[in-house]
KOLTORVO-419278 format. One line per field, with one value per residue: residue in three letters; x, y, z of N, C-alpha, C in turn; residue number from 1. Coordinates in steps of 0.001 Angstrom, whole numbers, plus 524288, in hexadecimal, padded with zeros to 5 digits. Layout:
code	(ala, ...)
n_px	(X, ...)
n_py	(Y, ...)
n_pz	(Z, ...)
ca_px	(X, ...)
ca_py	(Y, ...)
ca_pz	(Z, ...)
c_px	(X, ...)
c_py	(Y, ...)
c_pz	(Z, ...)
pos	(NUM, ...)
This chain:
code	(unk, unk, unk, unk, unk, unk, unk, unk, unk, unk, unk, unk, unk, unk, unk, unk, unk, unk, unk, unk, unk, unk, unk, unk, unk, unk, unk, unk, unk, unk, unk, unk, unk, unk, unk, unk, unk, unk, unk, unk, unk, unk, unk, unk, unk, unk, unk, unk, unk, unk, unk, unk, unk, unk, unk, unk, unk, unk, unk, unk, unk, unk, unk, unk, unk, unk, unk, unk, unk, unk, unk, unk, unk, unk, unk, unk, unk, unk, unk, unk, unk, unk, unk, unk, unk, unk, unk, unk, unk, unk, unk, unk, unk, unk, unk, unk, unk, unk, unk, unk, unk, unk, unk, unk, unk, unk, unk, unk, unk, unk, unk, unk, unk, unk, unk, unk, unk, unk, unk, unk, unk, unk, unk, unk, unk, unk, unk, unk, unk, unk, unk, unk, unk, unk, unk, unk, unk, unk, unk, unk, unk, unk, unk, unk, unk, unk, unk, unk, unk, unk, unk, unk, unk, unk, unk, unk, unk, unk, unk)
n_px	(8E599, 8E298, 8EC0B, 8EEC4, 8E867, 8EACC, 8F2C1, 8EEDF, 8E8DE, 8F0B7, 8F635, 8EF2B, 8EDFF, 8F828, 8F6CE, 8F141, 8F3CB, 8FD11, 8F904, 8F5A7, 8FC9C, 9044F, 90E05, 90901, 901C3, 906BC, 90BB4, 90437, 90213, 90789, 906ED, 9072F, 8FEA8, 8FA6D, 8F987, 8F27A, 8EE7A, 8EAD7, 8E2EA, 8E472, 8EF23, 8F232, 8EE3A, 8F87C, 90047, 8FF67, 8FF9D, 907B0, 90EB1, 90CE1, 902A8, 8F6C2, 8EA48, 8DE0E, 8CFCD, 8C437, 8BC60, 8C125, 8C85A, 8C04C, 8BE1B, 8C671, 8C68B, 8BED6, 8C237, 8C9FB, 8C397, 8BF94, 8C655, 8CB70, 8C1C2, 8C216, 8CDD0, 8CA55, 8C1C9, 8C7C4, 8D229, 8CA8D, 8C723, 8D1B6, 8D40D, 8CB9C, 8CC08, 8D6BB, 8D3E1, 8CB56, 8D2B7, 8DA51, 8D41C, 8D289, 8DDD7, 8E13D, 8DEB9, 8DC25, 8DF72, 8DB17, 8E263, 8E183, 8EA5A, 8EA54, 8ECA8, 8F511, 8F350, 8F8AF, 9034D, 90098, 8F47E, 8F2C3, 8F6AD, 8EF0B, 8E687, 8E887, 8EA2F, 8DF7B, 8DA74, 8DFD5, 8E75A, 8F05A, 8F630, 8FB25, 8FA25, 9028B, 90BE9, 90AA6, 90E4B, 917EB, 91E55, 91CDC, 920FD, 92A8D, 92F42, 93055, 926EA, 91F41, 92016, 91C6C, 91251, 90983, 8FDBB, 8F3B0, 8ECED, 8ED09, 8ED8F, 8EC6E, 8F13A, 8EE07, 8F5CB, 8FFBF, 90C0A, 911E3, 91932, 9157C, 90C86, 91082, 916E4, 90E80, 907AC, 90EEF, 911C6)
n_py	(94021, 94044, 93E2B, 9342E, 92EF0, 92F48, 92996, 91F8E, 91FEA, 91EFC, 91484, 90EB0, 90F9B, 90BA0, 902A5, 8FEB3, 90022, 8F9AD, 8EEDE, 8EDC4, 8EAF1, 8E454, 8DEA6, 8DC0B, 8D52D, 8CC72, 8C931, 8C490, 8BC71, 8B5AC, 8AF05, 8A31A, 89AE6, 893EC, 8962A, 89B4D, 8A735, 8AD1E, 8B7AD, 8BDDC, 8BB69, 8C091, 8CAF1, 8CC43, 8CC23, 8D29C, 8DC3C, 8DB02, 8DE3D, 8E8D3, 8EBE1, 8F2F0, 8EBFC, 8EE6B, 8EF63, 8EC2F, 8F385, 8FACC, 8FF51, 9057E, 90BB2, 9104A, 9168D, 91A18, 92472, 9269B, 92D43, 93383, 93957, 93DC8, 94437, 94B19, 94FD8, 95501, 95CC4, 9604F, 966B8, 96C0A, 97337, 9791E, 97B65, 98358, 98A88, 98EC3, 99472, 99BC1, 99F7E, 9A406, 9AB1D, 9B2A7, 9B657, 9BB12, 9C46E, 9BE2D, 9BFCB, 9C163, 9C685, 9CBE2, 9CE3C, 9D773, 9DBE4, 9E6F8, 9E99D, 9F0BC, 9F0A2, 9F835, 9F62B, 9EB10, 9ECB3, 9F1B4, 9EC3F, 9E447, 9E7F1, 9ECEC, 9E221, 9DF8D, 9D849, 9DCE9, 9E728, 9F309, 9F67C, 9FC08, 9F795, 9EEFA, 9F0A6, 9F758, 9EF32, 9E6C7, 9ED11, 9EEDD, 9E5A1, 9E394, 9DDC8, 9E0E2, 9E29A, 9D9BA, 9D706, 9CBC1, 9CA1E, 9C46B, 9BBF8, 9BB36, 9B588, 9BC90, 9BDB0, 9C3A8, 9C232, 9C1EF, 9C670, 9D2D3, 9CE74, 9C45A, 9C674, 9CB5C, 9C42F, 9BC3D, 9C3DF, 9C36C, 9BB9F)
n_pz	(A638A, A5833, A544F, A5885, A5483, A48D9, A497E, A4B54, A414F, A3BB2, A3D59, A3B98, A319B, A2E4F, A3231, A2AF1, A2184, A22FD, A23E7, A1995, A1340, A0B8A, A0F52, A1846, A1700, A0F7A, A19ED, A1E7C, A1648, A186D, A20AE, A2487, A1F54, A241A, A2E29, A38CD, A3CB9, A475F, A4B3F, A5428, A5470, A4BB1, A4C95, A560C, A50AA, A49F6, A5051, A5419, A4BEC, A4D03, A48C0, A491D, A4DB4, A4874, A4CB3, A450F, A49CB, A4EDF, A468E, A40B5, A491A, A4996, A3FEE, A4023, A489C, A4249, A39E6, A411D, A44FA, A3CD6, A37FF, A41E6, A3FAA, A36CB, A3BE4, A416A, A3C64, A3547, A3CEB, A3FB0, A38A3, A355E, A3D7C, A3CC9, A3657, A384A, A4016, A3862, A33F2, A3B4F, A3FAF, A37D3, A2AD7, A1F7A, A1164, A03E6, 9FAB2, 9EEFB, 9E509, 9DB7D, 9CE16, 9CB58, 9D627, 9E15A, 9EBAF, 9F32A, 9F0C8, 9F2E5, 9FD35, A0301, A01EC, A085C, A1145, A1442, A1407, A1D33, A1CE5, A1DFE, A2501, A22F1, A1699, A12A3, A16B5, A1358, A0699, A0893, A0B67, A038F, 9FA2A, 9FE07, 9FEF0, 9F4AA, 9F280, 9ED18, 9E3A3, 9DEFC, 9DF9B, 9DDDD, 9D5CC, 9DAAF, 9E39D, 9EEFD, 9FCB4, A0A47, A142B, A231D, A2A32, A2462, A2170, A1D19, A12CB, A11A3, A0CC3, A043A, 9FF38, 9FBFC, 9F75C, 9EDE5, 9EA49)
ca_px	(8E250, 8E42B, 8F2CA, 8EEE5, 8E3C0, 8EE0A, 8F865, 8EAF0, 8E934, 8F77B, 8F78F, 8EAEC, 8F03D, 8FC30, 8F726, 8ECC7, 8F88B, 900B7, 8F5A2, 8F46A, 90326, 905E0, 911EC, 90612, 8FF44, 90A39, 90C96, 8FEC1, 90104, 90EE0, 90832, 906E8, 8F781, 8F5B1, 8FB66, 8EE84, 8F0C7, 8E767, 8E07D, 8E75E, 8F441, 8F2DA, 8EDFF, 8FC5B, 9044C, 8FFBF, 90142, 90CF7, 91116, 90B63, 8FE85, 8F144, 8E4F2, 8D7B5, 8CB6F, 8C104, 8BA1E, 8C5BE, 8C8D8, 8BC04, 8BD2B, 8CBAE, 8C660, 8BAB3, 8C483, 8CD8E, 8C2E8, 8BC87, 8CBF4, 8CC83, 8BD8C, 8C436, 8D02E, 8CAA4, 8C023, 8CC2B, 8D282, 8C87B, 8C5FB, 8D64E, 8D3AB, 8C781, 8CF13, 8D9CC, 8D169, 8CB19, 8D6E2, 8DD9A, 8D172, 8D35C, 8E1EA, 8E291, 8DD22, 8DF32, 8DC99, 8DD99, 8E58C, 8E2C8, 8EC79, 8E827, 8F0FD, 8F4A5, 8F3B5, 8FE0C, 90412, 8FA90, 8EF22, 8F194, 8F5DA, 8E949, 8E215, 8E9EE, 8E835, 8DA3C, 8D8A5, 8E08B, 8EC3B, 8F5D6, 8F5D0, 8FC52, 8FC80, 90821, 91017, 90D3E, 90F61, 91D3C, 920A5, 91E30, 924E4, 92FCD, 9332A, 92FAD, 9231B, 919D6, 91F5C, 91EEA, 90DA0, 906CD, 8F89E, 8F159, 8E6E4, 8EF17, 8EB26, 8F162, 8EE9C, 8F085, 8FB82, 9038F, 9106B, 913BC, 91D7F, 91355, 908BE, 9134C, 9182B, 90A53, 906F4, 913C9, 91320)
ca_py	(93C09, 93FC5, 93BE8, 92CDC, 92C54, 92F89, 926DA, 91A19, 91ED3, 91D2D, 91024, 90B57, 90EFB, 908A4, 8FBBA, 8FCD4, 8FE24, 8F316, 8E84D, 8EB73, 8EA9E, 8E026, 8DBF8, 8D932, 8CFAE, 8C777, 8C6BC, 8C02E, 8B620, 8B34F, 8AEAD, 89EC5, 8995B, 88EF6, 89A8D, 89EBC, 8AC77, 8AFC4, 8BD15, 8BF0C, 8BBA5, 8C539, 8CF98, 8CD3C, 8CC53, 8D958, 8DFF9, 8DBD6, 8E150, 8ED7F, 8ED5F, 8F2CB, 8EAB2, 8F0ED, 8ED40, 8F082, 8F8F8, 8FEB8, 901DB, 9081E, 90FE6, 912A1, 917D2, 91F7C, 92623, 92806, 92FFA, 9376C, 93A95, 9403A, 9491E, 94E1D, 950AE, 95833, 960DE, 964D7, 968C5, 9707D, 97704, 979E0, 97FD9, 9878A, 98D6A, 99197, 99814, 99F13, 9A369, 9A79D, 9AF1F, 9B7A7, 9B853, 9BEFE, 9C400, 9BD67, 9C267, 9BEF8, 9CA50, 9CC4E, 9D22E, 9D866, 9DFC8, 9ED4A, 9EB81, 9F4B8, 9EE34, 9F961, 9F440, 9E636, 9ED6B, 9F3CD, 9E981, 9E0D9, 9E9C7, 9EC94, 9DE0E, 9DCC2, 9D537, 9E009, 9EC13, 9F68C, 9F5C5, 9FE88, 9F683, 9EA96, 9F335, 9F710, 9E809, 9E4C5, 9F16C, 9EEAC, 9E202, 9E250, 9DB01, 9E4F2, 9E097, 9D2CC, 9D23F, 9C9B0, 9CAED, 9BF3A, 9BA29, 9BA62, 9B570, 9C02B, 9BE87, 9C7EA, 9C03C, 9C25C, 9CAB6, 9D454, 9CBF9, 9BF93, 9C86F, 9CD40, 9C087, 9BAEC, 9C514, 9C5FD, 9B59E)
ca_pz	(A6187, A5348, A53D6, A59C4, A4E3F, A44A3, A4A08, A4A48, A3B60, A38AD, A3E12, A37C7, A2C61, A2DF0, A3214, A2646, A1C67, A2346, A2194, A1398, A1039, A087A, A115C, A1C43, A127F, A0EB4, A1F12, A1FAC, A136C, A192B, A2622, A2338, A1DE0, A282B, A32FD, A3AB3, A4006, A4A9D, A4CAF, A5896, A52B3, A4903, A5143, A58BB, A4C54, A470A, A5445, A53BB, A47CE, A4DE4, A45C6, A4C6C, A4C4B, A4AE9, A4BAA, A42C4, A4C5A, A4F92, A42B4, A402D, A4C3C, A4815, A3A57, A42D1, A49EA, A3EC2, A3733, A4460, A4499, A3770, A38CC, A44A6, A3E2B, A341C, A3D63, A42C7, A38C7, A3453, A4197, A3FBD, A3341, A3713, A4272, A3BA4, A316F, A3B2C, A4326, A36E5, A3299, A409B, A4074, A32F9, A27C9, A19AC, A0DDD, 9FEA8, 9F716, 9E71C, 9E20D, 9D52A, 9CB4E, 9CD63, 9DCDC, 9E22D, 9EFC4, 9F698, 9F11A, 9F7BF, A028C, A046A, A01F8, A0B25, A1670, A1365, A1509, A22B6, A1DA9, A20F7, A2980, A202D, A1134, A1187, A1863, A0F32, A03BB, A0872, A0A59, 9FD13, 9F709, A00E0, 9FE3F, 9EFA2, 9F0C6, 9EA39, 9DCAB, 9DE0D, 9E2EC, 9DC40, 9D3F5, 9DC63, 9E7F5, 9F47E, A0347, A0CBF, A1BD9, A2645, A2BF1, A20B6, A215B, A1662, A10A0, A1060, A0894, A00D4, 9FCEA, 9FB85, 9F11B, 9E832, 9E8E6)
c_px	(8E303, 8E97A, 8F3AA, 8ECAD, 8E558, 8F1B1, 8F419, 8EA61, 8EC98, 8F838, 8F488, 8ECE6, 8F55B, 8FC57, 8F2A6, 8EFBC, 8FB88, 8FDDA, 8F4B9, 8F8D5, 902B0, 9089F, 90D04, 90382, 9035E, 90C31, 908E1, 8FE03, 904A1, 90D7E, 903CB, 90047, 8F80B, 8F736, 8F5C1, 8F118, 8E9D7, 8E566, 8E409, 8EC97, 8F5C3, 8F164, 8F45E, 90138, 90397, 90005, 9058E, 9120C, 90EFB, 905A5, 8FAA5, 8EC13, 8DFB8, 8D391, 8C82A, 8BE46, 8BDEF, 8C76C, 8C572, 8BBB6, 8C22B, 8CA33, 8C326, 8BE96, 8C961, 8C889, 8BF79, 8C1A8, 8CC72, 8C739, 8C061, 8C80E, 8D0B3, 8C670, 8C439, 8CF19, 8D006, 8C771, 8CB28, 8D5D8, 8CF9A, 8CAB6, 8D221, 8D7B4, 8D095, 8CF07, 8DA59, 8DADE, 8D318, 8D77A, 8E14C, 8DFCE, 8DE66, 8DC42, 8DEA6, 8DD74, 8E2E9, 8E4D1, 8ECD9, 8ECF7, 8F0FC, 8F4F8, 8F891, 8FDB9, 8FFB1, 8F579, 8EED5, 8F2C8, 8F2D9, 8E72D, 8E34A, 8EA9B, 8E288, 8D71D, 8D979, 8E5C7, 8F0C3, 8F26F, 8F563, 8FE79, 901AA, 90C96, 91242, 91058, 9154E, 91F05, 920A6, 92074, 92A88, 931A5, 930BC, 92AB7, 91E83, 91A4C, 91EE6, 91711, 90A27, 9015A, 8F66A, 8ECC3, 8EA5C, 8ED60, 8EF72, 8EF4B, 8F0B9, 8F397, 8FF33, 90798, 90FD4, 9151B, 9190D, 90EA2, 90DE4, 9168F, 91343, 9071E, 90B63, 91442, 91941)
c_py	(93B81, 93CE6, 93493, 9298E, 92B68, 92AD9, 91FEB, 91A29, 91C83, 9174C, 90D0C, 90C05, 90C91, 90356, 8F9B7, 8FA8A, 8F950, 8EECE, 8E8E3, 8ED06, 8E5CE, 8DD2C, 8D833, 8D45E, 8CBDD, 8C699, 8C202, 8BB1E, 8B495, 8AF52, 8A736, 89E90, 89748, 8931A, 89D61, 8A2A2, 8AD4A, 8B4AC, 8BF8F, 8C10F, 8BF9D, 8C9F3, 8D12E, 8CFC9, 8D1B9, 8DDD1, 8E0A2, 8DE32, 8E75C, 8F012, 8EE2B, 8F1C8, 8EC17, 8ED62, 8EF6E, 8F4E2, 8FC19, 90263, 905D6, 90D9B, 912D9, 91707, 91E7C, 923DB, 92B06, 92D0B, 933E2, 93C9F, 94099, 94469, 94CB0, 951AB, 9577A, 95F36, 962AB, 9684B, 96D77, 975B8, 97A26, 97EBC, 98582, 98A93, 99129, 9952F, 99C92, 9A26E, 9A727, 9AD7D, 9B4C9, 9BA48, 9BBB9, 9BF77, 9C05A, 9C16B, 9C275, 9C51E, 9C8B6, 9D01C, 9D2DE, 9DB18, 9E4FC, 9EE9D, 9ECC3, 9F18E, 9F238, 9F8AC, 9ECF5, 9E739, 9EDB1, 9EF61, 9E470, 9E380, 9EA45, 9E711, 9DB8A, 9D9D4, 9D7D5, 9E56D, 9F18C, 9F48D, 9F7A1, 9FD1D, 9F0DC, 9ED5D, 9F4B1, 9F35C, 9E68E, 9E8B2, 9EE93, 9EB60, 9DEB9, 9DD24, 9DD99, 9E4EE, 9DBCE, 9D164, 9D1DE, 9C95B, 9C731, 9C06A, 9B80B, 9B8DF, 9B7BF, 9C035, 9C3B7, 9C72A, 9C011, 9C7BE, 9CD3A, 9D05D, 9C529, 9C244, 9C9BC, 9C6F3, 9BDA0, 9BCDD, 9C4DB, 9BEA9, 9B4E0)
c_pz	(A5BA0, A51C4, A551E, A53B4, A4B68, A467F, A48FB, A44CA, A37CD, A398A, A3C74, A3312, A2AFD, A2BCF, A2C72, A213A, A1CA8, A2137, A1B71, A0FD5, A0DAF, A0CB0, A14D5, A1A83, A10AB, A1623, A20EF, A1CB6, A1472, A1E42, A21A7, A2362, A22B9, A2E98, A3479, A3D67, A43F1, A4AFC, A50EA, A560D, A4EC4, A4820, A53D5, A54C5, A48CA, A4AEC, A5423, A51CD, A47D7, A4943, A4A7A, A49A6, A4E81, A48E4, A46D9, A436B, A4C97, A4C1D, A407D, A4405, A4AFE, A426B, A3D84, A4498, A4644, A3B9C, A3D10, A4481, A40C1, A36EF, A3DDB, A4426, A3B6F, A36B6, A3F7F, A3FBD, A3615, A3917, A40AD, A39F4, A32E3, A389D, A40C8, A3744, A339D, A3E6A, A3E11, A344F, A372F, A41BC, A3C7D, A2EDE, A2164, A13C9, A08D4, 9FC06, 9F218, 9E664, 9DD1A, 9D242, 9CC6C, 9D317, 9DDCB, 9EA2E, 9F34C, 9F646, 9F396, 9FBEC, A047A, A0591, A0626, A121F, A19B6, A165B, A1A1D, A2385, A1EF5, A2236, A25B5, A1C67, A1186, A140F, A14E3, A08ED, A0424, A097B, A063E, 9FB85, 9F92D, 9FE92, 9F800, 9ED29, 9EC06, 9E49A, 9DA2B, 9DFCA, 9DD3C, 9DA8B, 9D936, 9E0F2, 9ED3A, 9FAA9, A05A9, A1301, A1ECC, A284A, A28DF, A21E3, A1C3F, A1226, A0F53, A0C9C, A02CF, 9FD4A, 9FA83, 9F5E5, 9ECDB, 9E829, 9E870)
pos	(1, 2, 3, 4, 5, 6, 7, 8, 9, 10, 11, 12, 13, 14, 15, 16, 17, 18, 19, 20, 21, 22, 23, 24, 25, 26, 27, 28, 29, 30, 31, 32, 33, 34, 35, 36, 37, 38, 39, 40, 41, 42, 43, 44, 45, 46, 47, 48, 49, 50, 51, 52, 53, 54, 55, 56, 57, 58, 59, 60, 61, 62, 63, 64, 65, 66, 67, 68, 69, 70, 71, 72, 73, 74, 75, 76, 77, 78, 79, 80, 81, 82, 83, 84, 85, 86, 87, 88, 89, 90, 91, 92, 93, 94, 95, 96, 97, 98, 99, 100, 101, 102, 103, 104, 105, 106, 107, 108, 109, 110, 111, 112, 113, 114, 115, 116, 117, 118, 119, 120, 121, 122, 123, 124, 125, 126, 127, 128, 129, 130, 131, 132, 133, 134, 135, 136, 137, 138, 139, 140, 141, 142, 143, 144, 145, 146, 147, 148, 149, 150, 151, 152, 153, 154, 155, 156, 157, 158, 159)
């Protein structure tokens, strides 16, 4: 249903821009003074040219629609965002790092086990020694989840 709504917006907006082209206005002073055009007739002549004519109700109910559309839109959205808040609260922990001066890679270990985001300090601790992170981490205010690998904390603090 969203995908029709969008495709009726696209085409109201189409035909809104066509009638207030310019080109369409010199079509209407091109069509001879003493030339009556009928209602009808120019009902056919803009079908023809693949234009769609609404009513005013129509339009009104087209607009209604268009904004019940758009509140719906957005409680979803938020329900989408809720959700995933909640699921990522349950999958894993997060947790914001400060790293101060003087911290020695076992004191963010500690404090990053302490908190849940890894298993064994001493295994992050020999990942950064190993692969020459432990001279490269960074003073700062880090976000570190529990789904993080070594190698993504370790890049995370040394920026």
């Amino acid at each position: 249903m969203a995908f029709s709504l969008g495709i009726i917006v696209t085409t109201l907006i189409i035909t809104v821009v066509y009638f207030n082209e310019a080109e369409s206005e010199q079509e209407v002073a091109n069509v001879e003074a003493d030339e009556h055009v009928s209602i009808e007739e120019a009902h056919e002549l803009l079908e023809e040219e693949g234009h769609i004519i609404m009513s005013q109700s129509d339009m009104d109910q087209f607009e209604q629609l268009e904004a019940d559309y758009n509140d719906l839109k957005e409680q979803l959205e938020g329900y989408g965002a809720q959700e995933q808040l909640t699921d990522n609260q349950n999958d894993h922990e997060i947790y914001t790092l400060e790293i101060e001066s003087g911290m020695s890679t076992h004191n963010i270990a500690s404090v990053l086990e302490e908190q849940g985001i890894i298993n064994d300090s001493n295994e992050l601790v020999n990942y950064l020694t190993e692969n020459d992170y432990s001279r490269a981490i960074q003073v700062g205010t880090y976000v570190v989840t529990s789904e993080m690998s070594h190698q993504q904390i370790a890049i995370t603090i040394t920026n």
